[in-house]
C-alpha positions in Angstrom: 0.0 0.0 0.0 1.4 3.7 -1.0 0.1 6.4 1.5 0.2 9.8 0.1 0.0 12.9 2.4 -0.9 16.3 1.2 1.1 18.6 3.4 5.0 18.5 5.3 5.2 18.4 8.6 8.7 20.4 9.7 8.9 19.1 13.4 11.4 19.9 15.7 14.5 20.8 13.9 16.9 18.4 13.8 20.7 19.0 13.3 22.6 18.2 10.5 25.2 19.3 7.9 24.1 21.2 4.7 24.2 19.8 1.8 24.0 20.8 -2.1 20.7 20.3 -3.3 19.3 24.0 -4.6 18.7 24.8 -8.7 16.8 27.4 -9.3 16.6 27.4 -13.0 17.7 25.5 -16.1 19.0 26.8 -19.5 18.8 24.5 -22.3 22.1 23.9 -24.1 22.8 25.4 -27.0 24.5 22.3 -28.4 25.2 18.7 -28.0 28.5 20.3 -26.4 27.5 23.3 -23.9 27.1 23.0 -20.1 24.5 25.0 -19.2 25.2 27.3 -16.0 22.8 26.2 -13.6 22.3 27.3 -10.0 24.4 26.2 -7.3 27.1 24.7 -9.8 30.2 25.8 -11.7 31.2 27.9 -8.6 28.1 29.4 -7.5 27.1 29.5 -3.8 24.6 26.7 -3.3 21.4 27.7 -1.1 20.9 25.2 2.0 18.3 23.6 2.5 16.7 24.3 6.5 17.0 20.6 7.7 13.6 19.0 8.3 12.0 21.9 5.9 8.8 21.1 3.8 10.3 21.7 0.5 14.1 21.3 1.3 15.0 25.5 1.7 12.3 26.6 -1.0 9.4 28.2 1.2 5.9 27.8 0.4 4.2 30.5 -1.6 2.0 33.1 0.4 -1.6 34.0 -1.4 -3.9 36.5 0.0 -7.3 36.6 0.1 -9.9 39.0 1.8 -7.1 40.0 3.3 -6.0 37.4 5.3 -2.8 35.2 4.1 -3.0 31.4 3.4 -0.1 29.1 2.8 -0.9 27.1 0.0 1.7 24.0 -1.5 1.0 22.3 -4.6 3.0 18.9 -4.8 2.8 19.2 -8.4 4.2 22.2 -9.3 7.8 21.6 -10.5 9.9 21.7 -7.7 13.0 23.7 -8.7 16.0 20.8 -7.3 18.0 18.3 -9.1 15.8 14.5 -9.2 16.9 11.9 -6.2 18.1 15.3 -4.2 18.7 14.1 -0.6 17.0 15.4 2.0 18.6 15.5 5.5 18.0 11.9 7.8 18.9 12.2 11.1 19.7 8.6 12.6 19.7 7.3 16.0 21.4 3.8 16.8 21.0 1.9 20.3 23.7 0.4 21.4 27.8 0.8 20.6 28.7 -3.3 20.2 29.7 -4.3 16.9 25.8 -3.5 14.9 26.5 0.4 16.2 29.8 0.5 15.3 29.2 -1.3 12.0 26.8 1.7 10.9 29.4 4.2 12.4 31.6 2.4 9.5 29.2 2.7 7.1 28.3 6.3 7.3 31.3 7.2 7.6 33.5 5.1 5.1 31.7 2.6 3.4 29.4 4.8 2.0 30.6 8.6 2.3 28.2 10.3 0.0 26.1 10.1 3.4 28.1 12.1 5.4 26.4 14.9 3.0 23.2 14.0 4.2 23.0 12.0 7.3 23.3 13.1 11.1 23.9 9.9 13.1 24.4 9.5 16.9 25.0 6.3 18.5 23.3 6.3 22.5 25.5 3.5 24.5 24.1 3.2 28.0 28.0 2.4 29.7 31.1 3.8 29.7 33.1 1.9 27.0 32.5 0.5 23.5 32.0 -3.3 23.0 28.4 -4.8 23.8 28.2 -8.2 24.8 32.3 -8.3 24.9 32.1 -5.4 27.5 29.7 -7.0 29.9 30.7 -10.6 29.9 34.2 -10.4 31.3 34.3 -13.4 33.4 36.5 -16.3 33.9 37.4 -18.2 31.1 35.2 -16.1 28.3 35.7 -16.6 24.5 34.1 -17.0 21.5 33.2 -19.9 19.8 33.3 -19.0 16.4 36.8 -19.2 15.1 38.6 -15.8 15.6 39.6 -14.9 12.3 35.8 -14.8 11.3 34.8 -13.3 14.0 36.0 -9.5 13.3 34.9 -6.5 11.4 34.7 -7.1 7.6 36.3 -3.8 6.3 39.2 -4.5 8.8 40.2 -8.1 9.9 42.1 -8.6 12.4 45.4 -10.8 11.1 47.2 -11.1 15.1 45.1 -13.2 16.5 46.8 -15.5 19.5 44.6 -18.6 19.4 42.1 -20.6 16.9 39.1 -19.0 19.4 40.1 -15.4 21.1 39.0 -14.8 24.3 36.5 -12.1 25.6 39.5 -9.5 26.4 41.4 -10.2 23.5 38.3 -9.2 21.4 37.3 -6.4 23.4 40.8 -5.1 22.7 40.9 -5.4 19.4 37.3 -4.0 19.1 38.7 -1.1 20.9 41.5 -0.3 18.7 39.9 -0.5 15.4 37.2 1.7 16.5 39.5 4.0 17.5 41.6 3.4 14.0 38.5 4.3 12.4 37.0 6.9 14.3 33.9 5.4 14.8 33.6 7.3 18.2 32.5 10.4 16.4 29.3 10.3 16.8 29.2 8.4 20.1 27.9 9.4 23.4 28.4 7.2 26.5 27.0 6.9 30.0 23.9 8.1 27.5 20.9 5.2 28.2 17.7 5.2 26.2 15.1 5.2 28.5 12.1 5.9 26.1 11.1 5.6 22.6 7.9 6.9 20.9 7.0 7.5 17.2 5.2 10.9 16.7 3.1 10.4 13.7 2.5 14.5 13.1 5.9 14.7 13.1 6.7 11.5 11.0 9.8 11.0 13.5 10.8 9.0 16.7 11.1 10.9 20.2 14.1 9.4 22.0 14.2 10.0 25.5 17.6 9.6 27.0 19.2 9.8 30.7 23.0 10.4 31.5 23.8 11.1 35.1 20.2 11.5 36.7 19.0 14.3 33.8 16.7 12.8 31.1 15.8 15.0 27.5 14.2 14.0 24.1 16.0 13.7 20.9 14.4 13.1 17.0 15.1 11.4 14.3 13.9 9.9 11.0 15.4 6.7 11.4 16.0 4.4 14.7 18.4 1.9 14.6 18.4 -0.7 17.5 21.9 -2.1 17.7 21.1 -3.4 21.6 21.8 -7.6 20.9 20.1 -10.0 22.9 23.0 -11.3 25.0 23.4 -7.7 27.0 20.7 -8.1 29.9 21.4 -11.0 32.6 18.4 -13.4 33.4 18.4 -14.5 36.9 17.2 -17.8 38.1 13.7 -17.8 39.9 14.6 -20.0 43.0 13.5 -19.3 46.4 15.9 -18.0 49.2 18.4 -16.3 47.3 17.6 -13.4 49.7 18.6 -15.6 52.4 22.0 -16.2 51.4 24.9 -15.2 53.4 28.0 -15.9 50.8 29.2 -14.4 47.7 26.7 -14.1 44.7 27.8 -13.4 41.2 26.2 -13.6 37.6 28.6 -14.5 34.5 27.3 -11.4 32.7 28.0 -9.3 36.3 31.0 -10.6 37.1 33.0 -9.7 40.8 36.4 -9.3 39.8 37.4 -7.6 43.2 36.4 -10.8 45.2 38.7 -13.8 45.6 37.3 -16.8 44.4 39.8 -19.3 45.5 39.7 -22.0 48.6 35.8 -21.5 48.1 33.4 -24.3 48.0 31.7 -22.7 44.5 28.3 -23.4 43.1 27.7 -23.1 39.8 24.1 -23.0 37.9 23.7 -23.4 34.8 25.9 -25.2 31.7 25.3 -22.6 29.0 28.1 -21.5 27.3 28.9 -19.0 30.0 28.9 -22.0 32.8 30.7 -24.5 30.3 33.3 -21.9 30.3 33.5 -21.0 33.7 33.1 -24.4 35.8 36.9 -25.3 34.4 38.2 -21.7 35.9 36.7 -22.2 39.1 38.1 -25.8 39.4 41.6 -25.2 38.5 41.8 -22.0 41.3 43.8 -23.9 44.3 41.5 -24.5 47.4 38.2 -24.9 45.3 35.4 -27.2 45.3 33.5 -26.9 42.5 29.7 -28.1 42.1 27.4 -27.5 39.0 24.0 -27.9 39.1 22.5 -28.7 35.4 18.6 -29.1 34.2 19.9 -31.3 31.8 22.7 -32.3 28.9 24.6 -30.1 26.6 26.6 -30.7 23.4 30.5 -30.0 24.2 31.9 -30.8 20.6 34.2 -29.3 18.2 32.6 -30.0 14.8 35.3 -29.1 12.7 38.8 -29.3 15.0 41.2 -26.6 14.6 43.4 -28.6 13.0 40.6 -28.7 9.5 41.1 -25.4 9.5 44.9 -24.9 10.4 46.2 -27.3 7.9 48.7 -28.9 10.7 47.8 -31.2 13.3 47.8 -30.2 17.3 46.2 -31.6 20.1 45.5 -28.5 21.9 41.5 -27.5 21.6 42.2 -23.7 20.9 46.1 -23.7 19.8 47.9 -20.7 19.3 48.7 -19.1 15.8 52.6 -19.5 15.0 54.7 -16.3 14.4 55.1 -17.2 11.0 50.8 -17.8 10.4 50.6 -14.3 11.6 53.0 -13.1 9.3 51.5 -14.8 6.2 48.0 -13.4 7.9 49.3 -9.7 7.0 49.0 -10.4 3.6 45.6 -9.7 2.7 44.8 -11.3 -0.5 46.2 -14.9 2.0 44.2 -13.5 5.1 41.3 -13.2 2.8 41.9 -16.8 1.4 42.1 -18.5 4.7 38.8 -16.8 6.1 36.9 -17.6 2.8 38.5 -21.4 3.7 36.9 -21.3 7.2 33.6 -19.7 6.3 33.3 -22.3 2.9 33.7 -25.0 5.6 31.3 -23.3 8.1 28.6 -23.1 5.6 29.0 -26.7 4.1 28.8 -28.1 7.4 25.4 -26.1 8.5 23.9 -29.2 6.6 24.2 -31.5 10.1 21.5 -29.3 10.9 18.6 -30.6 8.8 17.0 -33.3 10.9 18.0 -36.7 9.3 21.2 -38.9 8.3 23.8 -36.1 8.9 22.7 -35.4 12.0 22.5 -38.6 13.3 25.9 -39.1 12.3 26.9 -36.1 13.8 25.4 -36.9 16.9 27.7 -40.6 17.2 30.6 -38.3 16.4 30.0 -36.3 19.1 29.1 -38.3 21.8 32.0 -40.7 21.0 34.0 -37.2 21.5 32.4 -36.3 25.1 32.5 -40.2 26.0 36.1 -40.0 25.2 36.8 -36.9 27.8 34.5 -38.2 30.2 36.5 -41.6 30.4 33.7 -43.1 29.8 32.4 -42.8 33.3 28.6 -44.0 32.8 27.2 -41.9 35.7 28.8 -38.7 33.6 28.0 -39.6 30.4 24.0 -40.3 30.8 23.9 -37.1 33.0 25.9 -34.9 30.1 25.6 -36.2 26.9 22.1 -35.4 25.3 19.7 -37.9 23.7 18.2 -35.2 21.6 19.8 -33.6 18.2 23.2 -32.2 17.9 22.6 -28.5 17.8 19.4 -28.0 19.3 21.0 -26.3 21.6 24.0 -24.3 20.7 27.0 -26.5 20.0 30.0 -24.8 22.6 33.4 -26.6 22.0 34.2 -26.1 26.3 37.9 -26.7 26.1 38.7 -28.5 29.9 34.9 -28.6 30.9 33.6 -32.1 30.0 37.3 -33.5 32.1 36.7 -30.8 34.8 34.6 -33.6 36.4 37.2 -36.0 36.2 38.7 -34.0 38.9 38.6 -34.7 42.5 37.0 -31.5 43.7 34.3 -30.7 40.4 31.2 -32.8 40.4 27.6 -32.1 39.1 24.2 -32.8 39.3 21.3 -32.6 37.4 19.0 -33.1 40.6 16.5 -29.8 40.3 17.3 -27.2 42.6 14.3 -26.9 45.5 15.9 -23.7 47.1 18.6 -21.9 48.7 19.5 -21.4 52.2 21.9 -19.3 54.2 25.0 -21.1 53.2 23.9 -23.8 51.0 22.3 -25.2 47.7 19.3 -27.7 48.1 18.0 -30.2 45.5 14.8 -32.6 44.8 16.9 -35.6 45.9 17.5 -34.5 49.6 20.8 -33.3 49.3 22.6 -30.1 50.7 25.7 -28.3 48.7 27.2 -26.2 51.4 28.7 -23.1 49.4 30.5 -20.1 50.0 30.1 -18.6 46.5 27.0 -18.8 43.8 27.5 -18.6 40.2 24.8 -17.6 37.9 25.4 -18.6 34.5 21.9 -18.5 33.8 22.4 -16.4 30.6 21.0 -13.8 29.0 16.9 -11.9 28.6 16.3 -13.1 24.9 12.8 -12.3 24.8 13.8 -9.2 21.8 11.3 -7.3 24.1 12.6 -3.8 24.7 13.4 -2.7 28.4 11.9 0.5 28.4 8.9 2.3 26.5 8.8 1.7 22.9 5.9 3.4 21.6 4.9 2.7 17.3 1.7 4.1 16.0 -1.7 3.7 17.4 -0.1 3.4 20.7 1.6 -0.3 20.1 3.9 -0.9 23.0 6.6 -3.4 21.5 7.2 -4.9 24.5 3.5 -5.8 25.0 3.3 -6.8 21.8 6.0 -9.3 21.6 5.0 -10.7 25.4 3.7 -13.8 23.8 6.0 -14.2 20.4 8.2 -11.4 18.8 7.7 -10.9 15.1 9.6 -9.6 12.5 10.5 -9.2 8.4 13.9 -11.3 8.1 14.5 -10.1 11.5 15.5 -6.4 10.7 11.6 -4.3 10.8 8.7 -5.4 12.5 4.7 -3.5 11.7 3.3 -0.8 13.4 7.1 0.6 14.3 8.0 2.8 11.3 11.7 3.7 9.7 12.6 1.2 13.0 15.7 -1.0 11.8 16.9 -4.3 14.1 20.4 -5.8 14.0 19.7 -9.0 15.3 15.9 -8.7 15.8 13.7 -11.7 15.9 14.6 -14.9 13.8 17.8 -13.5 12.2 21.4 -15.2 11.1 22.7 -15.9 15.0 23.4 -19.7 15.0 25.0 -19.9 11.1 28.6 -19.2 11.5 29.9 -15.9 11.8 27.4 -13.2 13.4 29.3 -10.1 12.5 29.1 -11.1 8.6 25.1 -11.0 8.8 25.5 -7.7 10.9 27.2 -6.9 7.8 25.1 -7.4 5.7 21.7 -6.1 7.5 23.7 -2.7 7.8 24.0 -2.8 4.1 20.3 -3.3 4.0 19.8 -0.2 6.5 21.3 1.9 4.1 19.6 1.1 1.2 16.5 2.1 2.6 18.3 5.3 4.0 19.4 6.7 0.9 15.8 5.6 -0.1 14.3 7.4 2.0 16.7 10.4 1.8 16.2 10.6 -2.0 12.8 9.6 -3.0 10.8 12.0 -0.5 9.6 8.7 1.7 8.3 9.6 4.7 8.1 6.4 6.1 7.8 2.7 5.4 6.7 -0.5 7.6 6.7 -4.0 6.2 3.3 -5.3 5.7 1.0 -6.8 8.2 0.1 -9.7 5.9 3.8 -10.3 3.8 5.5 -10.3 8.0 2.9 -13.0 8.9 3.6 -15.1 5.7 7.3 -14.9 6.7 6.8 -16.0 10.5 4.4 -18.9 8.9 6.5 -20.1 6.2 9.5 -20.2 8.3 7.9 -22.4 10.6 7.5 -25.0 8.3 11.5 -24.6 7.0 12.3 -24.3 11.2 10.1 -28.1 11.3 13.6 -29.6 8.9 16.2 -28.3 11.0 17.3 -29.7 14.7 16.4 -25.9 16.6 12.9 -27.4 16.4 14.1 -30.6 18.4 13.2 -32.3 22.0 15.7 -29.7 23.9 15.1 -26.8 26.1 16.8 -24.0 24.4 17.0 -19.7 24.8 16.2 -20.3 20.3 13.0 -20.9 22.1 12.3 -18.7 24.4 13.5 -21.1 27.2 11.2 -23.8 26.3 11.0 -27.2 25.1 7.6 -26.7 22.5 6.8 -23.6 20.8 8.2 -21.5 17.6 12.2 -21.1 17.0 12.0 -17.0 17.6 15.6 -15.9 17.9 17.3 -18.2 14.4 16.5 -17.6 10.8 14.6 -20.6 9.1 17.4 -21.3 6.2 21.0 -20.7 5.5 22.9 -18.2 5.4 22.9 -18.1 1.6 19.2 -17.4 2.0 19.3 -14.6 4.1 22.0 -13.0 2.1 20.0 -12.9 -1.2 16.6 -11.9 0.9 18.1 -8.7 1.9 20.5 -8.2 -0.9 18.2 -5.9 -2.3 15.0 -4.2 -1.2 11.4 -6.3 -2.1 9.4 -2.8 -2.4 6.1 -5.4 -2.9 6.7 -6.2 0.6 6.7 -2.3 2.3 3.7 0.4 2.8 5.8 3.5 1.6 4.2 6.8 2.7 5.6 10.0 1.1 5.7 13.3 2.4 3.3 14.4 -0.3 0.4 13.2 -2.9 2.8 13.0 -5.7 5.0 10.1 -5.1 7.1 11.7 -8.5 8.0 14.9 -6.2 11.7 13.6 -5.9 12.0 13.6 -9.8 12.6 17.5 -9.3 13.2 19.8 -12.3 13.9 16.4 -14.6 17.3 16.8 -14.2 20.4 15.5 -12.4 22.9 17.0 -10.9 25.5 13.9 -12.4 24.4 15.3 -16.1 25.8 18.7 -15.0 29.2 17.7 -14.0 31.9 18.0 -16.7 33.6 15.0 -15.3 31.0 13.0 -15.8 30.0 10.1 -18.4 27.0 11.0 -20.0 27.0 7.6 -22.2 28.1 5.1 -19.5 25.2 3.0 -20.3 26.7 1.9 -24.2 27.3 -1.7 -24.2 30.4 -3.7 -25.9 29.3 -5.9 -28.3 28.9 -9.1 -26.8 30.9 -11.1 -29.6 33.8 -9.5 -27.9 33.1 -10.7 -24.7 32.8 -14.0 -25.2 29.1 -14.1 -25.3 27.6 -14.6 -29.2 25.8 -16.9 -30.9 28.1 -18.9 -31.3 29.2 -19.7 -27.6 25.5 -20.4 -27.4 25.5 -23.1 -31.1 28.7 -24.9 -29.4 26.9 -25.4 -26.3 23.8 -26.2 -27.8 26.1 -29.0 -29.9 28.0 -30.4 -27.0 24.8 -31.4 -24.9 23.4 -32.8 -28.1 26.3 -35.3 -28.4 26.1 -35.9 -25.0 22.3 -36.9 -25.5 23.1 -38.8 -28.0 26.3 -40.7 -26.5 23.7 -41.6 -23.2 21.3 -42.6 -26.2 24.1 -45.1 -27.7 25.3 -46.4 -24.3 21.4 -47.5 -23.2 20.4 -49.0 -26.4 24.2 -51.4 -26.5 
């Protein structure tokens, strides 16, 4: 559906830089070879246009009548501007992980023509850049997606120390290429979003944002939520927690000031976070280490470093050699190597379709955790899973699985009844007595918002995703216009590398950003119908693959039954081509005025006015000379023929 409006609302003025947009008037040439002088070109001033103005600096004609003066604006009288002139966008982005900084990149660099036109700021709610890296710092933290995909495309990182980097490591280089870059121009820390509402006079968002104790609004065209879903901490809901006397931590709030060793350490939860930890606590001298699990987890390297090294090594995560590195600073090599690991990252994505290759995978593996758990019965029912490999995220847990080999690490999957002053309790009778708790109970990955977020007709997101959050391809979501998601419901998060999809939706962004800029849009949403048909027909591809299996899993909202809401139902190759480009069929597009033409201007562009440029860029080579004629087409035509007929021969002997 196209919505037309008949007036411009100007709206609180919003800053940005000027940019060259103003023709007043047009000479025709007076030959195939004359320029024509043309306002605001060939060294005359350009007017600027007043940012968030209804016709982009040109102000609406006055008429008077009995006396009394009218404004009157006709959308189809010939607007005196260049066609696809941008108008200003002002952009607000949530969050300062890697999906902020991305779009920091891209504004800035990737696409620089926008600095004419676009006034971003990026509102990070703590002191430093790096999301999820910045607030899960504990014991043992990395990543485990292999470290040279796990980077910002436009600058890899080729000194990496180990196969998997660790959380600092990351954070580190995170810091230093957004400082490389700059991409702290636009940033403002300590600054939380508090608020968000979409004022539909105004056609813009209303950001409400706090930074020490003061809270004021900010507008913009465009809001970007670059928050992640593995920020806020989820806390276990067990009883007497209150009463507890010792130490209590959570893995995404980690106590570095308190000593953890000669402690008798609980730890909830086998996650990631508490696959990773449960080894740290049990190698600290003095520790006894207990973890309490609802139930099994795959610990499994699917394709061992050494695959993707091209040398064989026994250590888990080995370190790069000094002379890997060096050949890493070559970046055509760099570039080959990554394309190596993400070509074998995509081929194997196959174990998870439900079937053959999964079942396979799923011998593999427990053989693996069988192996590392000496094949001690008691461990091996209570840790490996019966259901498929990769229902629940696959973490490789380098020295968890043997951590209970240990004298002082145990576990139990007993459910926990409650906590007392100085102990854990479970179902089966038994008492933990513990001087520490660890929470690695994970993250909130319900997508809702934590504060206010206000779309038309007074939808409050949160509300409305209570039950099951929705979304087109994960990036927009109805009712909630010009509002972009990095990582919003169902997108790429359990297909290789995360940052390369965050790559990609950023590319999308912009598209509909310059959109928007140049084609006088004042704002789209994806259809109610084409978002349903998405959510329904990705059901049915979700029903092939494992994340629909007999686990309990955060893909599902924490539950066993029930829709897949956080992964995308395909491969990655899928999702790359759905938002390669945009599928207008699928967006209600509401312009600033009745004449959706507006933007086509004085039937000019400004590119056919600069001397530079090449006014015949669309003549073709003849495609003879490129390899392409009839003839490449006869000899093909010719060589499947024979081959029919030499099939034809071989069946009838």
């Amino acid at each position: 559906m196209t919505v037309f409006l008949d007036s411009l609302s100007s709206g609180p003025k919003l800053g940005a830089k000027p940019v060259k947009t103003m023709v007043d008037s047009i000479t025709a040439p007076a030959s195939e070879a004359e320029i024509p002088t043309v306002d605001g070109i060939n060294g005359i001033t350009d007017s600027k246009p007043i940012p968030n103005g209804t016709t982009n600096g040109v102000k609406d004609p006055k008429v008077t009548t009995n006396g009394a003066n009218h404004t009157t604006f006709d959308p189809f009288k010939l607007k005196q501007q260049y066609a696809f002139t941008n108008e200003k966008v002002r952009v607000i982005t949530i969050g300062a992980g890697f999906s902020g900084l991305l779009m920091a990149h891209k504004f800035q660099h990737r696409f620089p023509e926008m600095e004419e036109f676009v006034s971003h700021t990026i509102y990070e709610a703590h002191s430093e850049v790096g999301g999820t890296w910045l607030v899960n710092n504990y014991p043992g933290v990395q990543c485990d997606v292999p470290a040279h995909i796990y980077a910002f495309p436009f600058d890899p990182n080729p000194n990496w120390s180990r196969f998997y980097a660790s959380g600092a490591e990351i954070l580190e280089y995170f810091k230093t290429t957004v400082k490389k870059w700059n991409l702290d121009r636009d940033l403002q820390l300590n600054t939380k979003v508090v608020a968000a509402e979409w004022k539909e006079d105004l056609a813009q968002w209303k950001v409400t944002v706090e930074k020490d104790g003061v809270r004021r609004d900010d507008f913009c065209h465009v809001l970007i939520s670059g928050q992640g879903v593995l920020v806020h901490e989820s806390w276990p809901k067990i009883d007497g927690f209150e009463k507890f006397k010792g130490h209590i931590t959570h893995s995404a709030r980690w106590d570095h000031s308190y000593d953890y060793s000669n402690k008798r350490i609980a730890v909830i939860g086998n996650g990631s976070s508490g696959i990773q930890i449960v080894p740290q606590m049990a190698k600290l001298p003095g520790t006894t280490v207990q973890n309490f699990i609802r139930g099994p987890a795959w610990v499994y390297y699917r394709a061992p470093p050494s695959k993707h090294l091209g040398r064989e090594v026994d250590d888990p995560n080995p370190q790069y050699l000094d002379s890997e590195k060096e050949q890493f600073r070559d970046p055509a090599y760099h570039q080959k190597y990554r394309k190596g690991i993400v070509s074998r990252t995509n081929k194997s994505f196959y174990i998870f379709l439900k079937g053959e290759n999964n079942e396979a995978g799923m011998k593999a593996a427990s053989a693996q955790m069988a192996e590392k758990l000496n094949h001690d019965k008691r461990l091996c029912d209570m840790l490996i899973p019966k259901w498929e490999l990769g229902c629940r995220r696959i973490t490789p847990g380098p020295g968890y699985l043997e951590s209970f080999l240990r004298d002082n690490c145990d576990l139990t999957d007993s459910p926990i009844t409650g906590i007392s002053e100085n102990a854990v309790h479970t179902a089966d009778g038994k008492t933990f007595e513990c001087d520490v708790i660890v929470c690695a109970t994970g993250f909130d990955v319900s997508h809702r918002p934590r504060y206010p977020m206000i779309g038309q007709n007074g939808i409050n997101l949160r509300e409305k995703w209570a039950d099951e959050p929705e979304s087109y391809v994960s990036v927009m979501t109805p009712d909630f216009p010009n509002y972009f998601m990095m990582m919003g419901p169902n997108c790429l998060g359990g297909h290789g590398s995360l940052v390369e999809s965050l790559n990609w939706t950023g590319d999308y962004f912009v598209k509909w950003i310059k959109k928007i800029a140049s084609e006088e849009i004042k704002y789209v949403t994806p259809k109610r119908s084409v978002v349903d048909a998405f959510m329904k027909y990705g059901d049915e591809v979700h029903k092939t693959l494992v994340w629909t299996g007999g686990c309990t899993s955060w893909y599902k909202r924490g539950r066993k039954d029930g829709r897949v809401t956080a992964l995308f139902g395909g491969s990655a190759q899928v999702f790359n081509r759905l938002l390669s480009d945009i599928r207008g069929e699928d967006f209600d597009i509401t312009y600033k005025t009745a004449n959706p033409f507006r933007f086509m201007g004085n039937g000019f562009t400004e590119f056919e006015f600069d001397e530079k440029s090449d006014l015949s860029w669309y003549v073709e080579i003849a495609e003879e000379a490129q390899g392409k004629g009839p003839e490449r087409q006869q000899a093909k035509a010719k060589a499947l023929n024979g081959h029919i007929n030499g099939l034809a021969a071989t069946n009838g002997a």
